[in-house]
N, C-alpha and C positions, 0 to 999 in steps of 0.2 A: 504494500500500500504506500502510496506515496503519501509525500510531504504538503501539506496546503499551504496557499501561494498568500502573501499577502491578501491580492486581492478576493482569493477564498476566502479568507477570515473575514473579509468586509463586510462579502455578501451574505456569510450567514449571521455575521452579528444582525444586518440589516432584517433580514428574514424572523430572529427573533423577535427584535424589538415589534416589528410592524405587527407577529403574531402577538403580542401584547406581555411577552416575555422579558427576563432581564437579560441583556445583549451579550454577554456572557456565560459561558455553561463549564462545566467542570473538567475540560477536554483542552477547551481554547488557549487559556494562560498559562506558560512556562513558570514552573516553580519560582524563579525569581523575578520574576513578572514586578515591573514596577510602572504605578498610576497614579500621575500629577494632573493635579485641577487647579489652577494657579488662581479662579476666581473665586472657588471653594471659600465656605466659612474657615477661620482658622480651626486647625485642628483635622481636618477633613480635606487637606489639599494633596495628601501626599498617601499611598499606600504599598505597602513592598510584603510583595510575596503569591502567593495564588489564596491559601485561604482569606486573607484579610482583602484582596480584592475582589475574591469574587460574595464576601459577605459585605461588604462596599456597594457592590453592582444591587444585591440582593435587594438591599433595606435601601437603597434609593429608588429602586422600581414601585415597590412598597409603600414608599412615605409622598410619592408622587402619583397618586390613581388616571394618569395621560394614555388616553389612549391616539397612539401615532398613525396619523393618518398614511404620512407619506414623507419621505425622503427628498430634498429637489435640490437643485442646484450643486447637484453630486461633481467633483472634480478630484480625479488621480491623479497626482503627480508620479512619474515612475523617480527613483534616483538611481545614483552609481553603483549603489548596492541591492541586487534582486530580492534579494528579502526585506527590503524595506519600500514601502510608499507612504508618502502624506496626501491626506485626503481630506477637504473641505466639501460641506455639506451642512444641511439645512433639514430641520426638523422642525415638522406640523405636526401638530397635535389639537388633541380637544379634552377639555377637564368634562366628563361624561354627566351627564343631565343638566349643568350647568349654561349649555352653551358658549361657552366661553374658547377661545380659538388664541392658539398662540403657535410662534416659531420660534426657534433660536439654530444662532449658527455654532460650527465646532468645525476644529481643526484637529487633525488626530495625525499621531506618525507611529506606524503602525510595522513591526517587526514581527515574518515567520519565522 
């Protein structure tokens, strides 16, 4: 079985989230796996390792009831190194019986 490609990891994270999942699964992240959120509350910007990020992923999906409608303004950049892309992109969502409609953008560099 081969190896996933960056931009494999992209499309299933995307797959997740859109199925209303946390974009993250227990497969995805390399043991030392490290996730900075630099706009984060303090305390909460920084996490190293698989379990503390993928309990990270979890309790954010959790304490945020969005459900994501779509993906847009998707852009890969390839770079010098095959296992790595940055990706900017755009997330719609809807806070559910609310009506309430929001997007936000993210920038991610993303290593298989």
């Amino acid at each position: 079985m081969s190896m996933p490609t960056p931009r494999d990891l992209f499309a299933r994270f995307q797959r997740k989230v859109l199925a209303g999942e946390a974009g993250l699964d227990e497969e995805m992240p390399a043991e030392n796996v490290v996730v900075e959120q630099p706009f984060a509350p303090a305390g909460h910007r920084r996490a190293e390792g698989r379990d503390k990020v993928l309990a990270m992923t979890r309790a954010g999906r959790e304490a945020l009831p969005l459900e994501v409608e779509k993906f847009r303004d998707v852009v890969i950049h390839e770079t010098a190194d095959p296992e790595v892309i940055v990706v900017e992109y755009q997330m719609v969502a809807a806070l559910p019986g609310a009506g309430i409609w929001a997007q936000a953008a993210f920038a991610l560099v993303l290593r298989a």
